[in-house]
C-alpha positions as CSV (number, residue, x, y, z in Angstrom):
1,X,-14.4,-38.1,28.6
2,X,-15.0,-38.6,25.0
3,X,-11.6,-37.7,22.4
4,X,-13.5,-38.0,19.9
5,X,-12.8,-35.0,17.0
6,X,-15.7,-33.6,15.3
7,X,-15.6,-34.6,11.7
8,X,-13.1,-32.5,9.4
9,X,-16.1,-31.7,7.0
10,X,-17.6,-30.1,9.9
11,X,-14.3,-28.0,11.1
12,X,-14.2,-26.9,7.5
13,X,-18.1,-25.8,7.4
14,X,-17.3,-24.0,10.6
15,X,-15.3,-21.1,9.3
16,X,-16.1,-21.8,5.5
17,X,-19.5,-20.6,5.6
18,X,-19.6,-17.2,7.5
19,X,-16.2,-16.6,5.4
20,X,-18.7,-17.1,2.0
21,X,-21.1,-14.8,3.7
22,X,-19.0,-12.2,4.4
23,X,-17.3,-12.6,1.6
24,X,-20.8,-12.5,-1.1
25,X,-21.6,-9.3,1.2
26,X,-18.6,-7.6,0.4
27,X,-18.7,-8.2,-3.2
28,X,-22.2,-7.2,-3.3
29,X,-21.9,-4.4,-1.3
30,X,-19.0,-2.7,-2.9
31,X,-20.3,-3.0,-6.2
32,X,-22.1,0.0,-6.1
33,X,-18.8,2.1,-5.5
34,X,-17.4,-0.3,-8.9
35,X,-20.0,1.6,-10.7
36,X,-19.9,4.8,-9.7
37,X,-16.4,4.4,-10.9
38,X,-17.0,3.0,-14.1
39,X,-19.8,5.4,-15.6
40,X,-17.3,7.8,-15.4
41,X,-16.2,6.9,-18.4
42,X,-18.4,4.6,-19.5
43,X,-22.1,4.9,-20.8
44,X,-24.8,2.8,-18.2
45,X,-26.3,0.7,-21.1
46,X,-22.9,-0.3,-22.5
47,X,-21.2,-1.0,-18.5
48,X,-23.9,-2.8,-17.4
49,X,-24.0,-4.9,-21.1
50,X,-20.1,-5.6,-21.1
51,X,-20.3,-6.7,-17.3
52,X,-22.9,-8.9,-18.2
53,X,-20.9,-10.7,-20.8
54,X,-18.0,-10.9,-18.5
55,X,-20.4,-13.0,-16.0
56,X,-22.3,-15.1,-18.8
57,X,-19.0,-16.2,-20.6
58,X,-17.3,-17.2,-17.0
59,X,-20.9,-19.0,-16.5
60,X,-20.8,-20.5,-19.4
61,X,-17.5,-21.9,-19.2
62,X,-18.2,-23.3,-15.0
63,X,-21.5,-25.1,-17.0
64,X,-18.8,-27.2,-19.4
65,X,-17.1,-28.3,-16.1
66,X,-20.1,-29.2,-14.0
67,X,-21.9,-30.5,-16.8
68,X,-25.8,-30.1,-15.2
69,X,-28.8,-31.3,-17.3
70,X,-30.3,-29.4,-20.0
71,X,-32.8,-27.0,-19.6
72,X,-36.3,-28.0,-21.7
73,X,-37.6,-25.8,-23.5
74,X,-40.2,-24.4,-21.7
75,X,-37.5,-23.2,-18.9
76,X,-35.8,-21.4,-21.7
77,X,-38.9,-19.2,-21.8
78,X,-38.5,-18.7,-17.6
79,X,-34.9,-17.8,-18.3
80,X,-35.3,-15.2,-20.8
81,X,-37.9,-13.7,-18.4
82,X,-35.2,-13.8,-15.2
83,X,-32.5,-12.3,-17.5
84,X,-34.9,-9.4,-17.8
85,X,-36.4,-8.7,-14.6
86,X,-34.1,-10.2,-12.3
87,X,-30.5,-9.0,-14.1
88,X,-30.9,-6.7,-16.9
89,X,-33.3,-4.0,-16.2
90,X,-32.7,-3.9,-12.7
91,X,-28.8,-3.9,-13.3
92,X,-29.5,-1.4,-15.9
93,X,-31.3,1.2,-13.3
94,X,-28.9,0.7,-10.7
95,X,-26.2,2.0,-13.3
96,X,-28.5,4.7,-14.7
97,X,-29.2,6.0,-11.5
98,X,-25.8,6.2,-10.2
99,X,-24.9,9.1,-12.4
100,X,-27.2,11.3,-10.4
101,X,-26.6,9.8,-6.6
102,X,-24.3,8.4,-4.1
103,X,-23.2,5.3,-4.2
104,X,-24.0,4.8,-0.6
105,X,-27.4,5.7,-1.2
106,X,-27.6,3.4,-3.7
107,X,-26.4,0.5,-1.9
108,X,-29.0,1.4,0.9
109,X,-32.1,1.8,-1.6
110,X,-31.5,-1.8,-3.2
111,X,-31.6,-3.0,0.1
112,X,-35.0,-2.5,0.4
113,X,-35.5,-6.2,-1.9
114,X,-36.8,-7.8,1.0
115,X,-39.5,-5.4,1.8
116,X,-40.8,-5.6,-1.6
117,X,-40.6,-9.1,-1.7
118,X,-42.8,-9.1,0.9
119,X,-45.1,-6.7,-0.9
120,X,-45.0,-8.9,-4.1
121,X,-45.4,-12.4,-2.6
122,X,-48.3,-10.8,0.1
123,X,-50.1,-8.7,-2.5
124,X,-49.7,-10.1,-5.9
125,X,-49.3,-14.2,-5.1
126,X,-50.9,-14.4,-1.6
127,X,-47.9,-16.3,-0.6
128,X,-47.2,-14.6,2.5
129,X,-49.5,-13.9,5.5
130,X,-50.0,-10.4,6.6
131,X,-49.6,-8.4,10.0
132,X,-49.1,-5.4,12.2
133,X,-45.1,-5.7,12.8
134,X,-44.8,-6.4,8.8
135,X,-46.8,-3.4,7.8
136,X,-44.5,-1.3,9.9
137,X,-41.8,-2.9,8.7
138,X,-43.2,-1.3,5.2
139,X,-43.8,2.0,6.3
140,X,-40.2,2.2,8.4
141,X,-38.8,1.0,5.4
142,X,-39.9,3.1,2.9
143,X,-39.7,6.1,5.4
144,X,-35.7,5.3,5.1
145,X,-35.9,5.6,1.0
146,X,-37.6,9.1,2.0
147,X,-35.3,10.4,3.7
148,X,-32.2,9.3,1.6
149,X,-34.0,10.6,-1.5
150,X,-34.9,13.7,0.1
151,X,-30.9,14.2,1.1
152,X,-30.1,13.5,-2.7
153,X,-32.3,16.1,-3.5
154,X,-30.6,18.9,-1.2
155,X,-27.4,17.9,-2.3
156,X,-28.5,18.0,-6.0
157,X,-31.5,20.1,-6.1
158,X,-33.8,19.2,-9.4
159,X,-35.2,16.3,-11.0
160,X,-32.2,14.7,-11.3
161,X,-31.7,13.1,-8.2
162,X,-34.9,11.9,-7.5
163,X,-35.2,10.2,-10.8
164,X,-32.0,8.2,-10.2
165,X,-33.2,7.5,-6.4
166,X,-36.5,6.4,-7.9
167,X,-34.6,3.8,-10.7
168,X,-33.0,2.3,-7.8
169,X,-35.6,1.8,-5.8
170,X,-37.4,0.3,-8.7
171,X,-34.5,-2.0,-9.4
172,X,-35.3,-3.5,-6.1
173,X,-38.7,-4.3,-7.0
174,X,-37.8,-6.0,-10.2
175,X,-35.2,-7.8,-8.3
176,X,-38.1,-8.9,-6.2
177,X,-40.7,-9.6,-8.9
178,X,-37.6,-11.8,-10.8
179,X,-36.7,-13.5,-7.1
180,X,-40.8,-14.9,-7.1
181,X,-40.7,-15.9,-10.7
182,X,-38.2,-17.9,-10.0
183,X,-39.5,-19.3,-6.8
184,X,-42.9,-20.1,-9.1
185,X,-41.4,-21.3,-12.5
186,X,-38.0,-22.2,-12.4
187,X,-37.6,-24.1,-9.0
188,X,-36.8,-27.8,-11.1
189,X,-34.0,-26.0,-13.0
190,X,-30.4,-26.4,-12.1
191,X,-29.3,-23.1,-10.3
192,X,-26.4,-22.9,-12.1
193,X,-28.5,-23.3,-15.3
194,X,-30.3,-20.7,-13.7
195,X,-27.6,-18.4,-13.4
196,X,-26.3,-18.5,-16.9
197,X,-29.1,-18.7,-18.3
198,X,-30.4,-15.3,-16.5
199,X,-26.8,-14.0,-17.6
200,X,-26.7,-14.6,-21.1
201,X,-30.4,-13.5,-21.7
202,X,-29.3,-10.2,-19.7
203,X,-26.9,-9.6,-21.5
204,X,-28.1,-9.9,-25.2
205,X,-31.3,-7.6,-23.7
206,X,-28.5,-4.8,-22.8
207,X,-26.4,-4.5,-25.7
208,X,-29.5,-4.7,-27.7
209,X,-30.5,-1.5,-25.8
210,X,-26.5,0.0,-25.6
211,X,-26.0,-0.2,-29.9
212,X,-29.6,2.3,-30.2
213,X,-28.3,4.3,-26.7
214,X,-24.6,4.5,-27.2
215,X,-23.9,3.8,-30.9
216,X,-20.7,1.4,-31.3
217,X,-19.2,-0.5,-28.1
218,X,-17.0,1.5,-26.0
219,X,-14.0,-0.1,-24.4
220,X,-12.8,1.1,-21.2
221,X,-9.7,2.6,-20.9
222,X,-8.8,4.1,-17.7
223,X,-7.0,1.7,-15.4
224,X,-10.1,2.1,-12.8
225,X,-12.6,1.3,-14.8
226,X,-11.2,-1.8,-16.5
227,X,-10.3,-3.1,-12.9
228,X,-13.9,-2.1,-11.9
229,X,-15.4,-3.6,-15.3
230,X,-13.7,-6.9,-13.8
231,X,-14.7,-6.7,-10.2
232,X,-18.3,-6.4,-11.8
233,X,-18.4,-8.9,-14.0
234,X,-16.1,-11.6,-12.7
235,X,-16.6,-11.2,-8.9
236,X,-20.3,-9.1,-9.0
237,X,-21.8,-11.0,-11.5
238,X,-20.0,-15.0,-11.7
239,X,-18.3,-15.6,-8.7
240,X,-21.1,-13.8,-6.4
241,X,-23.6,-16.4,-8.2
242,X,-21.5,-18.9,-7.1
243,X,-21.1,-17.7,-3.3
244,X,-24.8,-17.4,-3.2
245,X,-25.8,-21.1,-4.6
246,X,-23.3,-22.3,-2.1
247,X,-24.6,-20.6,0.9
248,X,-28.3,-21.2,-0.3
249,X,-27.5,-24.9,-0.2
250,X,-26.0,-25.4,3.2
251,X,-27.7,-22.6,5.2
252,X,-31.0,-22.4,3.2
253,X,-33.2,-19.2,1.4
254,X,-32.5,-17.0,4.7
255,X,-29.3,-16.1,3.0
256,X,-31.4,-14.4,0.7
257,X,-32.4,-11.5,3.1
258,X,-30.0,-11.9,5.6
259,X,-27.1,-10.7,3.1
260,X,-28.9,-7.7,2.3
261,X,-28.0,-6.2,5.8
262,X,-24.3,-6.0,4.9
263,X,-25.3,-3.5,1.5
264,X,-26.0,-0.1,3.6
265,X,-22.2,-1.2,5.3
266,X,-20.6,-2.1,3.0
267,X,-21.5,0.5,0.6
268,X,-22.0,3.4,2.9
269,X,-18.6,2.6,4.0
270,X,-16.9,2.4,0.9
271,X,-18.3,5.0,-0.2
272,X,-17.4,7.5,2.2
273,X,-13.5,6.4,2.6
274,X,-13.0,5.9,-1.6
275,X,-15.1,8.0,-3.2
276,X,-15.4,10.7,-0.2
277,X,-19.1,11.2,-0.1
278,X,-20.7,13.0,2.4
279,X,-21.3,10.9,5.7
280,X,-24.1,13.2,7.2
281,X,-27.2,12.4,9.4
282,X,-29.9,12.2,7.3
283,X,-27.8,9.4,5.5
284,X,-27.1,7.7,8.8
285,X,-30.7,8.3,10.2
286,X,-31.8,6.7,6.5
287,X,-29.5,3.8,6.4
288,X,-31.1,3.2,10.2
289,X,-34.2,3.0,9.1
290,X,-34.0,1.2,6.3
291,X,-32.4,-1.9,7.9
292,X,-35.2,-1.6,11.0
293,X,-37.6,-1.5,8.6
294,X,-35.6,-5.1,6.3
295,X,-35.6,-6.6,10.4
296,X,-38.9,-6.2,11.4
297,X,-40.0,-7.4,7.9
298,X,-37.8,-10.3,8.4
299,X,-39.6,-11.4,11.9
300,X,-42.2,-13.9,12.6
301,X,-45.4,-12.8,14.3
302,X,-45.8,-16.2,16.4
303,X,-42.2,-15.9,16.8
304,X,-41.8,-12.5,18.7
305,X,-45.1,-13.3,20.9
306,X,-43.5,-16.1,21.6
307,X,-40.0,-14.4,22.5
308,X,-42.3,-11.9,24.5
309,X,-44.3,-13.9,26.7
310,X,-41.2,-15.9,27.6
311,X,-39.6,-12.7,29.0
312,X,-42.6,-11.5,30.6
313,X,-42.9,-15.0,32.5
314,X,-39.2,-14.2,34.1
């Protein structure tokens, strides 16, 4: 019998890298209920611009540490893009929505990145091949974001809710038009470049936008919403950068998707038990299908034939 250990670096991958995951999903996920905390007393445009700061500056600073080489000038370009479509506007809806929904609806409808990743890389760059089992994956899906909308609009009958259901569900598609821009234009860039690059072009985007909505800058100053300012900015919009690069290195892009399951948990859940939102069954029945609809996107075709003719052969 071998005595033979298994290499510390291994022991340490072990428990390091579902702790990271878990870990980038809660950050993610509770974000949403950081939000809904901080527009109470701050405006969306000048949140979402001050958080942005918060993560480009700490970004920044990580770059003079790890000292990765320079983008050209051409990837500028590709970053300003990113810090449009794949931080500021979406980050921007997200927050501007919030004011009119739950934050557990919220977390659910963003979510639905995968599915229109899917729809951008299959329709748009003819990436990705098509099937049955993904096009009901689509419709299941989107049925979820139906549902959920339609329980926002009982609870806040009016225009109102649908329009800030509708800005989240269109921050997930910029999130996925940004996540195949990037796949296309920036993949020689250094992620972290990436990162604070997308940050700092975000941000100057926002608080262009917050001085015409908001006037002057507004400082928070409830205890809540500075600690939530923080949580979004250091933890939401640096550190979660820095969880995610990790896990994409040593797992690979299915941390991309696989992540997104924990958002309808996470902030359902938090939701519920901190902000006491209603936990009813349409929102249940939503949230189901929703995360059916992100799995059967998720699955190979030759994959489950394969699965199935295994078990039919037993």
């Amino acid at each position: 019998m071998s005595n033979q250990q298994p290499p510390a670096q291994a022991v340490e991958r072990r428990w390091l890298l579902p702790a990271a995951f878990l870990l980038l999903g809660t950050i993610w996920g509770s974000s949403f209920v950081w939000i809904k905390v901080a527009i109470e007393e701050l405006p969306p445009a000048t949140l979402v611009a001050e958080r942005l700061t918060l993560g480009a500056v700490a970004m920044l600073i990580l770059l003079l540490f790890i000292r990765p080489q320079r983008p050209t000038r051409g990837q500028v370009g590709h970053l300003a893009v990113m810090g449009a479509v794949n931080a500021g506007l979406p980050i921007f809806l997200i927050s501007w929505g919030e004011q009119y929904i739950d934050s557990g609806t919220a977390a659910v409808l963003n979510s639905l990145v995968p599915i229109f990743s899917l729809l951008v890389a299959g329709l748009v760059l003819r990436s990705e091949t098509w099937s049955l089992l993904r096009v009901i994956g689509i419709l299941v899906g989107f049925a979820g974001a139906v549902v959920l909308a339609s329980r926002e609009f009982a609870f806040n009958p009016g225009s109102a809710a649908i329009a800030g259901a509708a800005a989240v569900t269109l921050a997930s598609l910029s999130y996925a038009v940004g996540a195949s821009y990037g796949k296309i234009r920036i993949r020689s860039t250094d992620r972290y470049v990436v990162a604070a690059g997308t940050l700092v072009f975000a941000a100057l985007y926002v608080w262009a936008y917050a001085l015409i909505a908001d006037g002057s800058p507004v400082l928070p100053t409830q205890p809540a919403t500075i600690i939530g300012l923080l949580w979004l900015g250091l933890l939401g919009s640096f550190f979660a950068y820095v969880l995610y690069f990790f896990l994409l290195t040593h797992i690979g892009a299915t941390v991309s998707t696989m992540v997104t399951y924990m958002f309808p948990v996470v902030g359902v859940t938090l939701g519920v038990a901190v902000l006491d939102e209603v936990l009813d069954a349409r929102l249940l029945f939503g949230t189901a299908l929703v995360v059916v609809g992100i799995a059967i996107v998720g699955l190979r075709y030759d994959a489950v034939v394969s699965l199935a003719t295994r078990v039919a052969r037993r």
